[in-house]
KEPA-500261 format. One record per residue (C-alpha): z, x, y. Coordinates in steps of 0.1 Angstrom, whole numbers, padded with zeros to 4 digits. Layout:
N
    zz    xx    yy
     Z     X     Y
...
This chain:
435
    zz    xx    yy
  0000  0000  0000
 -0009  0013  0032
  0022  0012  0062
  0021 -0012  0092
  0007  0013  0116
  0030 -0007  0143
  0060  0005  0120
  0049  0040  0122
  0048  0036  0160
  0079  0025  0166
  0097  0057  0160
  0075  0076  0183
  0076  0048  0206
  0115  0057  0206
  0118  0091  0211
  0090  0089  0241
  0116  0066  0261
  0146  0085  0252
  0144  0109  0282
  0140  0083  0304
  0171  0060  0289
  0193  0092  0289
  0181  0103  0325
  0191  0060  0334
  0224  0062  0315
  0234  0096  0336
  0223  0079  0368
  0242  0051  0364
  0276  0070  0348
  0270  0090  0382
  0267  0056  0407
  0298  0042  0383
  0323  0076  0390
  0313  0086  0426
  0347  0108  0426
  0341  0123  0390
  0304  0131  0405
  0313  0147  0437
  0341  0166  0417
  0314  0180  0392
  0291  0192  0423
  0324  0207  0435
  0324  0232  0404
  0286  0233  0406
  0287  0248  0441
  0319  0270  0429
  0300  0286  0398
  0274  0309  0415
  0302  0322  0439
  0320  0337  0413
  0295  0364  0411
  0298  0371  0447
  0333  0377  0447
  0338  0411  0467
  0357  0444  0454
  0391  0451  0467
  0423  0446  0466
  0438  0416  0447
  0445  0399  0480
  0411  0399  0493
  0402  0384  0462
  0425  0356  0462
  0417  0350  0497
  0378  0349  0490
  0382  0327  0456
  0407  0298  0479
  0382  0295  0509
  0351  0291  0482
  0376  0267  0467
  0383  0249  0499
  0350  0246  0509
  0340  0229  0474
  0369  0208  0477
  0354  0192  0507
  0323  0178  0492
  0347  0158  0466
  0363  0137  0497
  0328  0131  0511
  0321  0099  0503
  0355  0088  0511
  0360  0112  0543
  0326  0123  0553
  0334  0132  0589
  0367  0149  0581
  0349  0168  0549
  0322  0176  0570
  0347  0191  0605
  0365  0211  0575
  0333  0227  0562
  0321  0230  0597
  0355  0248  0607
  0349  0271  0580
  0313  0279  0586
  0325  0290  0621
  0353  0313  0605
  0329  0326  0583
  0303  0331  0614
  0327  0347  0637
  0349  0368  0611
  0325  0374  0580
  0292  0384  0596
  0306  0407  0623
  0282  0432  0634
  0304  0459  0646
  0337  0465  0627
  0334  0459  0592
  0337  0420  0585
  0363  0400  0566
  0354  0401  0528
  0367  0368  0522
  0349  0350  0550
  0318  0362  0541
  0288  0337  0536
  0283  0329  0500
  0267  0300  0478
  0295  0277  0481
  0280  0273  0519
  0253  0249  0507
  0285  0223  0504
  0280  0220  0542
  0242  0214  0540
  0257  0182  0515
  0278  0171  0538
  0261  0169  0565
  0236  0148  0545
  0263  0124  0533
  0272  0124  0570
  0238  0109  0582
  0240  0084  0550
  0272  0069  0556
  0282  0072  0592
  0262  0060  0623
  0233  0078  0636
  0252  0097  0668
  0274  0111  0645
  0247  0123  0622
  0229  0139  0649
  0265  0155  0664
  0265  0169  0628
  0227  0187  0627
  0233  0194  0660
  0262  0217  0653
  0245  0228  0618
  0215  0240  0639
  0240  0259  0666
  0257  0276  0638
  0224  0285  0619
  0217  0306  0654
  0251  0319  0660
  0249  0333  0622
  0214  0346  0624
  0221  0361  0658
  0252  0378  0643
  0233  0390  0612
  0198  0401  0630
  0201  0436  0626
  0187  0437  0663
  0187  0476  0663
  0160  0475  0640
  0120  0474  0655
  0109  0449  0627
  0137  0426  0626
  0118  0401  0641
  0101  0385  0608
  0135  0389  0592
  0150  0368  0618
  0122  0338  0618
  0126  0335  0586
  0160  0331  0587
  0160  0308  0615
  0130  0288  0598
  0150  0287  0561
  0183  0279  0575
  0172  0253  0603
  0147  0234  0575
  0174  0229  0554
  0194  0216  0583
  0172  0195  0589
  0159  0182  0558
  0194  0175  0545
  0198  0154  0573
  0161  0135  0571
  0168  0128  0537
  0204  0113  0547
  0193  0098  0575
  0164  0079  0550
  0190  0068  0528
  0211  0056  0561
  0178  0033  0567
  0173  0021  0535
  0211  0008  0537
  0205 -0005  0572
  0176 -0026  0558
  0197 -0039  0525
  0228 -0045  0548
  0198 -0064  0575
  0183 -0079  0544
  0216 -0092  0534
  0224 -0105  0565
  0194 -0124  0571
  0199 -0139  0535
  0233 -0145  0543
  0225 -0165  0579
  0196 -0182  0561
  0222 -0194  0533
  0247 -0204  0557
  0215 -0227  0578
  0206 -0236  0545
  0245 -0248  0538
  0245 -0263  0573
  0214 -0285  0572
  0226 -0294  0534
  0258 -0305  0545
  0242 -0324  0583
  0218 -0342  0554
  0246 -0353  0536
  0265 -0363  0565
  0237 -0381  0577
  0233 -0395  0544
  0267 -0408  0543
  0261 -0424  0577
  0229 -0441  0567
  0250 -0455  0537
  0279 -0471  0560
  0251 -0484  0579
  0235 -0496  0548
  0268 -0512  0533
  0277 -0529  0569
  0240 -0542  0565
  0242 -0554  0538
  0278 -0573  0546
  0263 -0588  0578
  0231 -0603  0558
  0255 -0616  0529
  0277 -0633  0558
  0246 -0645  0578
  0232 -0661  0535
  0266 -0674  0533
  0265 -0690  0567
  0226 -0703  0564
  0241 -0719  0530
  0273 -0739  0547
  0247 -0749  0571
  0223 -0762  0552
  0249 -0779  0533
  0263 -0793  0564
  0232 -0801  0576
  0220 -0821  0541
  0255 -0836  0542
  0257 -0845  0580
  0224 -0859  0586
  0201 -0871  0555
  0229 -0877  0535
  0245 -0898  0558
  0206 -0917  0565
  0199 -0922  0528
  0233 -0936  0523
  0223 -0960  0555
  0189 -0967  0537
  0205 -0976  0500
  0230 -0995  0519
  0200 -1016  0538
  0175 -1014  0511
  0206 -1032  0491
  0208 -1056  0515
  0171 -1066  0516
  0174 -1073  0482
  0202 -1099  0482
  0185 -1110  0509
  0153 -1117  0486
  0174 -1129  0458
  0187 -1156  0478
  0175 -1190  0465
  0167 -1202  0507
  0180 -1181  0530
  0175 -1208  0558
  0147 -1208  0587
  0157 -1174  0603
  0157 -1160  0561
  0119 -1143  0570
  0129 -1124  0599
  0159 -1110  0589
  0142 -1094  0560
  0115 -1082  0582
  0141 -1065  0605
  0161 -1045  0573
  0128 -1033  0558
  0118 -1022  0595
  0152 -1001  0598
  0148 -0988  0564
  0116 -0977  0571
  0127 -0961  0603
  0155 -0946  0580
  0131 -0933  0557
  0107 -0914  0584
  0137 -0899  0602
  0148 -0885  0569
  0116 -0871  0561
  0116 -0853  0599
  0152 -0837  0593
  0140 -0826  0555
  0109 -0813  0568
  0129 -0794  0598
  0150 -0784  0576
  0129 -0769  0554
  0109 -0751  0581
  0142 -0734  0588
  0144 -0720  0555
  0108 -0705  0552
  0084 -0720  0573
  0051 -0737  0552
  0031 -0719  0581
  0036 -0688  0570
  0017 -0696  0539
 -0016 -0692  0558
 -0002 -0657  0570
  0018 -0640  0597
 -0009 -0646  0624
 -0019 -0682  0620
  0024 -0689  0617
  0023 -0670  0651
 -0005 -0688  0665
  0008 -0723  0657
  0044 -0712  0680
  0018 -0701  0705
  0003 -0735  0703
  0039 -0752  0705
  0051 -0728  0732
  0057 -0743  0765
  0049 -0705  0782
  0009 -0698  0780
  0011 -0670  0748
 -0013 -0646  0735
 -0015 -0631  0700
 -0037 -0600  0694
 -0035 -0575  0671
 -0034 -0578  0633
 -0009 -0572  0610
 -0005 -0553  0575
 -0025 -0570  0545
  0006 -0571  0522
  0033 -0579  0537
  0061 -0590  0518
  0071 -0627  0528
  0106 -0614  0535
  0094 -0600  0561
  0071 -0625  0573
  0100 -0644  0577
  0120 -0618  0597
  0090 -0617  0624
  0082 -0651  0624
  0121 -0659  0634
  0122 -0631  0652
  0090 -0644  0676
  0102 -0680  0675
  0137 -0666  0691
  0121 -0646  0716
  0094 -0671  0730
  0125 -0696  0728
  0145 -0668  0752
  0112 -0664  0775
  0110 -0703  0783
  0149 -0703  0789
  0159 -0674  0809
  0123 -0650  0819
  0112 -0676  0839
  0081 -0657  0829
  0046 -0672  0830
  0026 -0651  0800
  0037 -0638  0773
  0022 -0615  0749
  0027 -0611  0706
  0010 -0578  0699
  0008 -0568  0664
 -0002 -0537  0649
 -0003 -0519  0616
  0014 -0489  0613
  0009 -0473  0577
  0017 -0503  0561
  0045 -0510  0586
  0046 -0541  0609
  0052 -0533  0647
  0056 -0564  0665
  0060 -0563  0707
  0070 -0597  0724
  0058 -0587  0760
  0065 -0616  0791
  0061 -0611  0826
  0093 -0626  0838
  0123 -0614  0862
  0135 -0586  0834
  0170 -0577  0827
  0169 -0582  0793
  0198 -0565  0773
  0219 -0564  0741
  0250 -0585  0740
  0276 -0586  0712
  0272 -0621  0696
  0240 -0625  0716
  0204 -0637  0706
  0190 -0601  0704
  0219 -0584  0689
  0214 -0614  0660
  0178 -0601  0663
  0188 -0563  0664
  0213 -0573  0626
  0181 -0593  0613
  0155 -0564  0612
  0181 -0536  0604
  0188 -0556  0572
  0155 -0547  0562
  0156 -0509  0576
  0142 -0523  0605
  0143 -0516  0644
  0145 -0532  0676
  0139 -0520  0710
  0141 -0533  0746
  0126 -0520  0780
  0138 -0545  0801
  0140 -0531  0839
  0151 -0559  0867
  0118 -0575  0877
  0103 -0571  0846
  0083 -0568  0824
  0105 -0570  0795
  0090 -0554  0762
  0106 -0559  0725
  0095 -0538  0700
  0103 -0548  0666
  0096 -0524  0635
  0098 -0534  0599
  0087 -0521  0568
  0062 -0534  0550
  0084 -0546  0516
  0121 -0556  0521
């Protein structure tokens, strides 16, 4: 049997990513123990100085092994104390300038430069990382004054080709200045933007929280609104009920109970073997009242009905408009057209709506034209009621507009007035196109 060639890849596979997951797994050990890190440079930096260590006497020794030591030591505080690491390095740089590169008298041994001095060139770049950029530039600026106070005290200026030597040096030491603080400062930059970034994320989560929590505010305000709508339309039911009831009870109750009681009469009236000479007209005069009985009831029924939805609506929201214009005693034009489907709930609402404000023009507007404009508004009805008449038009608790203003905010509905004093007066009435 011949092997799955993907089986006989996978090991290679394996050890071609190795490298790279051991170089991830140092990286992050080194990110996770920042202390243990800087400690291990520490040594690092130490290490190559120990082959620099000068001959003499067991105190010069001592003294050259504790500054190298105190000058590594500074890099492990760097993260924590990067201005104070870096002043102590910077402290001993000049001590080493001044006292270990004399150019006279033979200089202190255990002052003298050594490798350890790169710890300052790591400070200073964990100085433009982590502190603000006037600092960072304090730093190179002192780095790059010491670079020419050491040069100048090492240029062996005696000699006629020192020149080179001392470009160099200037060139070598100054670069690295400088390039340990560009690549600081980068690093300073690229934490500026994540801490910007951040912020912006932050600001746009706390606009985000804010216009979450004004939505549900607003939502919870919509539904008071809603539940006090929906109270005052199953009061105003309740009320249209007991008045229909009282109405039915008051009036055609009371007239049919008139016209059984006469239409009873007529008949033992008829059933009477001779009634006598006036026997004829007396008939005649009970069948007249309960006729008169019967059409009066048949007006109240009919009103009566018309209150509850009116049969003119059947024909549609303009023609039931029309025929109040027709019944109006205030010349009124209707233009406009309104949305194909309405709902006959609505219908309703603006055709009650019109009646009450034509009957509020003839009463109080003394106006002497009024206008029902209708329009269609994505499938929503706007309705203005516009008159000519002295103005001054405005919403009164328990008034005939504020019972307007209830009725088309049951529906989601809205009501407007521009009423200045002298007129005109405008109403504009928006409802949806469905209940």
């Amino acid at each position: 049997m011949h092997a799955n060639p993907e089986r006989r890849a996978g090991p290679v596979e394996r050890s071609g990513t190795y490298p790279g997951r051991v170089a991830r797994d140092v990286v992050a050990w080194l990110r996770a123990h920042p202390l243990r890190a800087d400690t291990l440079l520490a040594v690092l930096l130490c290490l190559p100085s120990a082959g620099q260590t000068p001959a003499g006497s067991v105190e010069i020794r001592a003294a050259f092994v504790a500054v190298t030591a105190l000058l590594a030591t500074t890099v492990i505080f760097r993260r924590r104390y990067p201005v104070q690491a870096f002043a102590a390095a910077a402290v001993i740089g000049a001590a080493q300038i001044t006292f270990g590169m004399a150019a006279g008298p033979a200089p202190d041994a255990a002052l003298e430069p050594r490798v350890t001095d790169v710890a300052i060139a790591v400070l200073l770049y964990t100085l433009a990382a982590h502190r603000s950029r006037r600092a960072s530039i304090t730093g190179l600026v002192l780095c790059l004054v010491g670079v020419v106070a050491a040069v100048a005290r090492w240029s062996p200026v005696y000699r006629p080709d020192s020149g080179g030597a001392v470009f160099g040096a200037l060139a070598g030491l100054g670069g690295a200045a400088v390039t340990a603080w560009v690549l600081g400062d980068s690093v300073a930059y690229r934490y500026r933007r994540a801490h910007y970034a951040a912020l912006e994320e932050r600001a746009a989560r706390l606009e985000a929280e804010r216009d979450a929590q004004a939505r549900i505010a607003a939502a919870a305000e919509r539904a008071s609104e809603l539940q006090q709508q929906r109270a005052r339309a199953v009061d105003e039911s309740a009320a249209r009920l007991r008045r229909i009831e009282r109405d039915l009870h008051d009036g055609a109750q009371v007239r049919l109970t008139a016209l059984a009681l006469t239409l009873g009469e007529v008949k033992e009236n008829l059933e009477a073997p001779d009634g006598g000479p006036d026997h004829a007209d007396r008939v005649r005069t009970l069948v007249g009242a309960a006729h008169r009985n019967a059409k009066e009831i048949l007006t109240e029924l009919r009103d009566l009905a018309r209150g509850i939805h009116p049969p003119v609506l059947d024909r549609g929201l303009r023609a039931a408009l029309a025929a109040l214009a027709e019944a109006s005693p205030i010349p009124v034009l209707v233009s406009g057209a309104a949305p194909p489907r309405l709902s006959p709930a609505i219908e309703a609402i603006a055709y009650f709506c019109a009646a009450e404000l034509l009957a509020n023009a003839a009463k109080h507007s003394a106006a002497g034209q009024v206008t029902i404009g209708l329009a269609d508004r994505q499938g929503s009805l706007q309705m203005t009621v516009t008159d000519d008449g002295a103005g001054g038009a405005r919403l009164v608790p328990g008034g005939g507009l504020a019972g307007l203003l209830e009725r088309a905010q049951t529906v989601d509905g809205r009501l407007e007035i521009d009423s200045p004093p002298g007129g005109p007066t405008v109403i504009a009435i928006d409802l949806p196109g469905h209940a």
